[in-house]
Structure formats: C-alpha cells, structure tokens
N, C-alpha and C positions, 0 to 999 in steps of 0.2 A: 351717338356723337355728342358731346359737350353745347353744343348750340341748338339741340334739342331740349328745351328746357321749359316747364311748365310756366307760364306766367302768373303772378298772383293777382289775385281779384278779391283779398280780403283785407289788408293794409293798403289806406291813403299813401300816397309818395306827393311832396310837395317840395318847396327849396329849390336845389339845383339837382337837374338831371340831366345825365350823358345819354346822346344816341348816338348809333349808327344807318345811315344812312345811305342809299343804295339808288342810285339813279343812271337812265340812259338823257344824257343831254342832248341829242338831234335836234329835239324843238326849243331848247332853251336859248336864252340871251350867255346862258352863263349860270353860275353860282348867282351873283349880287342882285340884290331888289333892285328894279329900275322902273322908274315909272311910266316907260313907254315903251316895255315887252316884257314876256312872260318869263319871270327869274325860278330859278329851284328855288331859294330862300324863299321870296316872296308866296310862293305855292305851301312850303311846308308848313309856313308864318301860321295860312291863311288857316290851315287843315289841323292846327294845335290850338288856335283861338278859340274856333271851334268847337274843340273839346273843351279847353277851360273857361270857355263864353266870356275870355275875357282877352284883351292884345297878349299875344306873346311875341318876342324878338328870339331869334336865335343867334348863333355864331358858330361860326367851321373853324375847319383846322385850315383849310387851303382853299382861297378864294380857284375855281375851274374856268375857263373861257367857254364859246360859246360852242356847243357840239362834242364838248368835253365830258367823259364820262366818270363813274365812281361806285366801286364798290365796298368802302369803305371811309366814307367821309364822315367826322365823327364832329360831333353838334354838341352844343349844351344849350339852355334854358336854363331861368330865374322862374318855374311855374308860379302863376298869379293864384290856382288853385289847387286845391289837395282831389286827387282822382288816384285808381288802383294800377298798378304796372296794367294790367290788362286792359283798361278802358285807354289808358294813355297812349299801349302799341297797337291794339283792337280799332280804335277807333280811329289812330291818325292813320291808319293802312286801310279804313272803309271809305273814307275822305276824298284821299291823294289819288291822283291819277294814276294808270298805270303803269308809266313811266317813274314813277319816284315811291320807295318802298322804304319805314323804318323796319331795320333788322334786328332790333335790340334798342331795349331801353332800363337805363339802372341809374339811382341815386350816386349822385357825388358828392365831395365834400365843396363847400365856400371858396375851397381856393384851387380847384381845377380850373383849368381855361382851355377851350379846344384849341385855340393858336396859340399864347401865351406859355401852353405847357409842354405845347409837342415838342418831343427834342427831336423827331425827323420824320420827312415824307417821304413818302415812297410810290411812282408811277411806272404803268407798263406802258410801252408803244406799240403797239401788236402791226403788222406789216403784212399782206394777203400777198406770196410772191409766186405766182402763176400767171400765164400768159393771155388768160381769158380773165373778161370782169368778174366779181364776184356778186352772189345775191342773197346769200343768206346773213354773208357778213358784211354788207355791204357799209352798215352805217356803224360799225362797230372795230372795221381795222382800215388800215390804208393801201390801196391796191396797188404793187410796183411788179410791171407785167417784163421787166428786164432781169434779168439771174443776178442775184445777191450774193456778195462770198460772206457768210454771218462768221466768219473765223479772221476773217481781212477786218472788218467793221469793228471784231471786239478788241482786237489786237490796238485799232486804231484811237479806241475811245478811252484804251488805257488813262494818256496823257491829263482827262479831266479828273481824276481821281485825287483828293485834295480841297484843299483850299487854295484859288484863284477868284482873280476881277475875269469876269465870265459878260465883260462889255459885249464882245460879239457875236456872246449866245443870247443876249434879249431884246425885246422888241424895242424897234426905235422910242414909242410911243411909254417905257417902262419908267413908272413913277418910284419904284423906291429910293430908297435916298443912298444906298450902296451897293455896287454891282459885284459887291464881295460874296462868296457862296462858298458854302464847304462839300464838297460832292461826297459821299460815302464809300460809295461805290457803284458802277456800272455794267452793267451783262447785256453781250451778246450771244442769244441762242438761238437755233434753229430746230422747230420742230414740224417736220414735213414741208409745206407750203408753210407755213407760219416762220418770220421771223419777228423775233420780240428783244427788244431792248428795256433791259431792267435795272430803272436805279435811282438811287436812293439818296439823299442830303437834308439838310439842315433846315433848308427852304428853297425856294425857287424862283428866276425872276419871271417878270411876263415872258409867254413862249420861251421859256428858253429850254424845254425838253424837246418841243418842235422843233426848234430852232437847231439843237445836237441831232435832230432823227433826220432833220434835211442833211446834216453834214457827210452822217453817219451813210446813209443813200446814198449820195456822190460817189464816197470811197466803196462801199460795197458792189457797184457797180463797173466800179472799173475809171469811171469819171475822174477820182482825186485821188493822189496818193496815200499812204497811209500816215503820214508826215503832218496832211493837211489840217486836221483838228488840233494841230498842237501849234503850227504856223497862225491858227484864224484867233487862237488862245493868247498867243504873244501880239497879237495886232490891234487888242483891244479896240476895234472898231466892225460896229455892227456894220454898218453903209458896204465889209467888204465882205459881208458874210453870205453864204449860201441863204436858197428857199426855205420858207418854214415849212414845216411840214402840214399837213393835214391835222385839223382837229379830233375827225371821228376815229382817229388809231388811240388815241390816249385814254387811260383809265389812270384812275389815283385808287391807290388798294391798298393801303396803308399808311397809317399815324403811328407814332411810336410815344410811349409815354413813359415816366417814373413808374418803378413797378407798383408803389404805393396806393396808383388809381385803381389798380386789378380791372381795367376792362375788359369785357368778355373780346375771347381771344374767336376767331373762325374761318373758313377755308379763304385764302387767298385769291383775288378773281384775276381777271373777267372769268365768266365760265367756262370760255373757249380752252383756258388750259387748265381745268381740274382735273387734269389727267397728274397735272405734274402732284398733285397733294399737299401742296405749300397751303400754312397757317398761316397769320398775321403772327411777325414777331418774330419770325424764323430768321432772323438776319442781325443779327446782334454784331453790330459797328457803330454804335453811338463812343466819337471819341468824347474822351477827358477834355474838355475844353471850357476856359472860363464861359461861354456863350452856355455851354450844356449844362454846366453848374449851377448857372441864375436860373436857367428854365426847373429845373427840379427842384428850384426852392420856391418859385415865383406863387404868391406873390410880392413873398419878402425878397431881398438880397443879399448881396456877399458885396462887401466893403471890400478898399483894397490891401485888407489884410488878411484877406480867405475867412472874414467871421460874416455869417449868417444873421442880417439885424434884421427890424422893425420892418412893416412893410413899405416899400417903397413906395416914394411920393407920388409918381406916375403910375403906377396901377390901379389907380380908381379910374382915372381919366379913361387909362387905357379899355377899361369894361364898354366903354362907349365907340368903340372903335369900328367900324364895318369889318 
C-alpha cells in the first residue's frame, strides 16, 4: 500500500515540513498549548525540540476540544535544524506518548499553511447504538442505548448542506468573528451497532459538529421531528438549541488541500470503520468560491478583479497565529 514507504535516513530535510498527525485525546485539554494542562501541541512541541535541540512551534489545520480525537491532523513547522526524514519521524514517535503518533512526515514549500491553506475539514461522529454500555469503545464513540432511525437523521441533516449562519450550532462561548460556514456535505450511516455521521466544510465553529450530533440524536430517536434542524437553522439562536453532544464520539480524519502540496494520501479513520476502505480525499466537493480561491493561492491574493497579486499584507502577521 502507498503509505508503506521507506523513510530516508540519507538527505538532511530543514525549512518547512508537513506532518501528519494521529492522536487519541481522552487525556487532553484539547489541541492548544495551555499552560495549566497537558495540550497535544504542547506535547508534540515538546518531542520536535527535542530532536532539533532547539524550540519548535507548530500549527494545525483544526484547533480539536478536549477528549476530541484525530487521525489526520496535519501540522507544519519552520525546523530550527536540518535532521534526515527518518531521525525526524523515528525520533518524534520514540518521544511522544503513546497516545499521540506522527504518521508521515515530508518537506513543503514556504507557502503552505496547515490552516491557512486547508480548503476543508472533515469529522467523523461515531455513535455506539446498543442497549448495554460499551468497553472496548468506550472512550472512542458516544454510547446512545435508545434505537436510532440513521435514515430519519440523514434525511434530516439534509437541510445543513450549504452555506448558512449556523449561530445555533456553536458554543455560546464561540470566538470567531462569523458564524457563517459553508457545509459540504453531511452523512448519515449505519453500520451494525455503529452509527456515524460524516461531514465535511470549509471550517467549523466551537462544538458545532457536537452541537449537529446532539440535534441529529433527538431526531433519530424519535424525540424531534425531522423538520427540527432546519427550524433551530432559521432560529439563529444557540440558548434554543439542543445538548452538545459528547466529545469522545468525534474524530477529525481529514484536511483537504491544493493538489499542488501532494500530501501523502492514507486510509481514512478512526479504525473502527476500516472496513469501509475510504482514503483521504475520496470526497471531492470543494466548491468554487471566492473563499476557496484565496486559500489555493495564499499566501498571495486575488484582488477584486479575479487577479492573483503580491503577497498579502496580513499573512505574515498571520504565521503567528495559534
């Protein structure tokens, strides 16, 4: 398979380098460094300094919450020093706990950016739906021990498909500065006991995948009509919205980038459904939109004459960003 691949141990790699990164979050604060719990950043920080004895800073594509997990979170670094792909992924994998795994590491160009360049993300909700607690998955899906209709729930999740103000799918406490989002697409399927909700957008607010998996629950259950997520869509107001959902159901298993970065491509997670055989990338829906435009040029831009200039003023700034 394609992600069987030798690593080299004979050319130094210095500059900028993309990983991929694979973590269970249970015991995390989250993705972000914080300085009063133990963050993934801050852990991988610690395990690449390390190696290059000297500070490294990373960046993601998607800040995660806490108990939030990822089998494909893709990173980059400015390395402070020149080491071989092999000492780089050899070594930050002898490091790291075993809770947090690089899967891949390769040279990029100056103007990739793991969030800057993503044109979309993509999360699974996995759902444990059996009447007894679960143990094996316990810290890895969300246990709803009532009958789910997963054909009711996808019919009803239709409605988010697009670009809306999605106010009542994020957290009260949600800092971005627009609750505008463009949804890609969304899946509900059922496989056995497993239901899983898959989908994909441009970006994401705080909880607001939870926030759709609580809705999505309601309806599936029998609870809310199937009417409901497109009433709580027009309501713009979180205060009238459903439970969040649980943290430990969610995976992020995919970035999507300009094909120009050639990231190594590899099986789609969590591992629970490797049955299905899904790649990274398998899902080609990145619209045309001026938003998708700028990302595939960034760090330059497009004026508003659709021309492609100089770099923009704010992308330096931006490199500093959390």
């Amino acid at each position: 398979m394609a992600f069987f691949t030798r690593q080299d141990d004979t050319q130094t790699l210095s500059g900028r380098l993309a990983l991929g990164v694979e973590y269970d979050g249970t015991r995390y604060c989250g993705w972000q460094r914080l300085s009063h719990a133990e963050s993934v950043q801050g852990t991988l920080e610690a395990a690449l300094s390390r190696i290059a004895a000297a500070p490294v800073k990373v960046l993601c594509s998607g800040r995660t919450d806490s108990g939030v997990h990822a089998t494909r979170q893709i990173v980059h670094f400015d390395a402070p020093a020149a080491r071989t792909q092999k000492a780089w992924l050899f070594g930050a994998n002898a490091t790291l706990p075993r809770d947090i795994a690089v899967r891949w590491l390769v040279p990029v160009n100056d103007d990739f950016h793991a969030r800057f360049s993503a044109l979309a993300r993509r999360y699974r909700y996995v759902i444990l739906n059996q009447p007894t607690r679960p143990v094996m998955e316990r810290h890895h899906a969300t246990w709803c021990r009532e009958p789910l209709d997963a054909e009711r729930m996808h019919r009803a999740a239709q409605v988010l498909v697009g670009e809306h103000d999605f106010s009542s799918y994020r957290a009260a406490g949600c800092q971005s500065k627009t609750p505008i989002r463009h949804l890609h697409a969304i899946e509900v399927c059922r496989y056995g006991t497993l239901v899983v909700i898959d989908v994909q957008a441009n970006a994401f607010l705080h909880h607001m995948i939870r926030n759709i998996a609580g809705v999505l629950v309601a309806v599936g259950r029998g609870d809310k009509s199937e009417s409901y997520p497109a009433e709580l869509l027009a309501l713009k107001d979180r205060t009238l919205g459903n439970v969040t959902a649980p943290a430990c159901g969610l995976h992020f298993v995919d970035v999507r980038f300009d094909e120009r970065f050639a990231l190594p491509e590899e099986p789609l997670g969590p591992q629970m459904l490797a049955f299905r055989g899904d790649w990274t990338g398998d899902r080609d829906l990145i619209p045309d939109t001026p938003l998708m435009r700028r990302r595939r040029v960034w760090p330059k831009w497009i004026d508003a004459d659709g021309n492609v200039v100089d770099t923009h003023p704010d992308a330096r700034a931006a490199e500093s960003v959390p």
